[in-house]
C-alpha positions in Angstrom: -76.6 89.8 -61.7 -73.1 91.3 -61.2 -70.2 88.8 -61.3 -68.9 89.5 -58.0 -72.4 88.7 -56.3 -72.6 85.4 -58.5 -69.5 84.5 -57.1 -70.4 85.4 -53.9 -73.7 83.1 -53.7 -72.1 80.1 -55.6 -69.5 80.5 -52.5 -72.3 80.6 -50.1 -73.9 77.5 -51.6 -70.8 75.3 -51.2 -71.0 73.0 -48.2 -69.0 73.8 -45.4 -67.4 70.6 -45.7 -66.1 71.5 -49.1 -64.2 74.5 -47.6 -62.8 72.9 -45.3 -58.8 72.4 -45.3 -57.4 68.9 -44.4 -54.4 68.8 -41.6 -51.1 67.9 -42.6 -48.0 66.7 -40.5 -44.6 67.1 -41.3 -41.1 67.5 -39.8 -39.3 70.9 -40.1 -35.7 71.8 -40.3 -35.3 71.7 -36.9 -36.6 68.3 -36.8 -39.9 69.3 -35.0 -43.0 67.7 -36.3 -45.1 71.0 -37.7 -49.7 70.7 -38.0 -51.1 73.0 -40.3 -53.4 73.3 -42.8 -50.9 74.9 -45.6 -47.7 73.0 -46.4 -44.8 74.9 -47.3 -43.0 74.0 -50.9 -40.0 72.9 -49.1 -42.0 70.2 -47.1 -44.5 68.6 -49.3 -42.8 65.8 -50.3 -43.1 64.7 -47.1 -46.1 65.8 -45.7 -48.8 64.0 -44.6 -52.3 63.7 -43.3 -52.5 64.5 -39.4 -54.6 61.1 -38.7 -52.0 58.9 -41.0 -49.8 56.0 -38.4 -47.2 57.4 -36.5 -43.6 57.0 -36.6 -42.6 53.5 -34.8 -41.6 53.8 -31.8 -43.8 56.9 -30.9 -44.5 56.8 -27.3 -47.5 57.1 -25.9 -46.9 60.3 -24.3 -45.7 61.7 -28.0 -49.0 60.0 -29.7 -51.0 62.0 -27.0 -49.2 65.7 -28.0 -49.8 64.5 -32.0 -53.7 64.2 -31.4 -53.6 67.6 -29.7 -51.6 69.2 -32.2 -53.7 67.8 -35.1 -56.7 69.1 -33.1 -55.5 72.7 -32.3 -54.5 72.8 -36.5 -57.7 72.0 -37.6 -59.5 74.3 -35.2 -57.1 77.0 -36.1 -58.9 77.2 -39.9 -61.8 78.7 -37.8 -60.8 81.1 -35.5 -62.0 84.6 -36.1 -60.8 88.3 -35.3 -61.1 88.2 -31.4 -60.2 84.3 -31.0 -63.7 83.1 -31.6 -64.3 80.2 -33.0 -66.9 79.6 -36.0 -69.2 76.8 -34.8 -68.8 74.5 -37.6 -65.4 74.0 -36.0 -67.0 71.5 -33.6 -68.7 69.5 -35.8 -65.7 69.3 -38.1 -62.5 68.9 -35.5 -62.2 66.3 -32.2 -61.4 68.8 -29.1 -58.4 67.4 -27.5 -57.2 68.2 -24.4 -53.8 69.5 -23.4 -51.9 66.2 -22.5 -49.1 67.1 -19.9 -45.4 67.3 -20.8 -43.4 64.3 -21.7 -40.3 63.5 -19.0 
């Protein structure tokens, strides 16, 4: 068996639960909090999981748009070309609705 198809079943093999990325939080540089499932260098130190305790005194409008951005992050690991989604993404994310703006 040729290496590249050994690798390419042992891939296959691996739960999809393996492969998939956690969700991070973290604040940027223009002090916006950021989702994603790659953390840049810069922000590491201060990243952390999407489903950790908010800051105190988060309101509950602001707790609402954290769920949704933690949501739309993990979803975003499975789009595909064409903005499909995979459907392990709905076994593996919480759909969240868009919560309306904060005033």
């Amino acid at each position: 068996m040729k290496l590249h198809t050994l690798a390419l079943a042992l891939a296959l093999s691996v739960p999809g639960a393996l492969l998939a990325a956690d969700v991070y939080r973290w604040v940027d540089e223009r002090g916006q909090w950021v989702y994603g499932t790659h953390v840049p260098p810069q922000h590491r130190a201060r990243a952390v999981p999407a489903d950790a305790p908010l800051p105190p005194g988060t309101s509950a409008c602001e707790a609402r748009w954290h769920r949704y951005m933690a949501s739309a992050a993990c979803f975003d690991q499975y789009r595909v070309v064409g903005g499909g989604l995979k459907p392990e993404a709905y076994q593996r994310c919480t759909e969240v609705p868009q919560p309306d703006p904060c005033t």
